[in-house]
N, C-alpha and C positions, 0 to 999 in steps of 0.2 A: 504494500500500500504506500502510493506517496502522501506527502504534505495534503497537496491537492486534493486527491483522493480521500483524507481524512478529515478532512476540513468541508468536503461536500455531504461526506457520511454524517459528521455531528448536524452541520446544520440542517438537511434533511429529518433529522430526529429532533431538533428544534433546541439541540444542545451545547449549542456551538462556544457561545458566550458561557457557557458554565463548567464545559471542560478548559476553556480556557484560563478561567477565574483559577479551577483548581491545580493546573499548570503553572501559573503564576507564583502563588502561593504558597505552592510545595517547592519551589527553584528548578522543575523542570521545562526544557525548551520543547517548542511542538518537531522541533528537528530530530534533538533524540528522543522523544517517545519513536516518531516513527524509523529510524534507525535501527532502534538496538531494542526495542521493545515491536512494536506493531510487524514490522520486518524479518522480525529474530522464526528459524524454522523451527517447527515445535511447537514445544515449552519456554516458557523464560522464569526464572527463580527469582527471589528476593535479592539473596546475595548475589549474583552476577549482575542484577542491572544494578545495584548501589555499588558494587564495587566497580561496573565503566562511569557511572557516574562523581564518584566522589572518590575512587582510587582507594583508601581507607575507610571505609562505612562507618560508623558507631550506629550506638542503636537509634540514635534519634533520624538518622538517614534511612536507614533500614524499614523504621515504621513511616516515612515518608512514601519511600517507596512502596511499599502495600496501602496507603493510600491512594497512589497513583494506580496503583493494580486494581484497588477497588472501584473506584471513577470511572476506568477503563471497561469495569465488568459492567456498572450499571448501564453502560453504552450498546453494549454488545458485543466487546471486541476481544474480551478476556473473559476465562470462563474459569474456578478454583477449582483446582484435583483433588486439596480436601488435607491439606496436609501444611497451612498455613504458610508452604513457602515457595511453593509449584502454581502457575497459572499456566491455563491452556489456551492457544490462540484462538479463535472462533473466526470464521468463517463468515462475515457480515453479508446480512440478506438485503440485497437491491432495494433503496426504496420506490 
């Protein structure tokens, strides 16, 4: 998925301005979400995206990023394996 492409997906679901808020907020750019998060094949973990993000994690990076994860699932673009640190990519339906 590019920028583009993720930016016509939120706004489409009417959510454009409120992932962006939480983008903001949490210090993540809409570049690397879709990089290293939306892009990533698979899975993507807690730990691997706060460690390309912030190099050294602590925990308060770390529950940033499951915020981000979370944000991402209410959208439809990450889905939890159930194991607080495993998200699964989903597969976003056209709108």
């Amino acid at each position: 998925m590019t920028l583009e492409e993720l930016t016509n997906y939120l706004q489409a679901r009417g959510k454009a301005s409120e992932v962006n808020e939480v983008l903001s907020k949490l210090g993540f750019s809409p570049d690397f979400v879709v990089t290293n998060v939306i892009s990533a094949p698979g899975s993507v973990t807690v730990s691997h995206i706060a460690m390309l993000w912030q190099g050294m994690p602590n925990k308060h990076d770390r529950k940033r990023t499951r915020q981000l994860f979370d944000a991402l699932t209410e959208v439809g673009l990450l889905e939890p394996k159930g194991d607080e640190e495993t998200w699964i990519l989903t597969t976003p339906t056209p709108s």
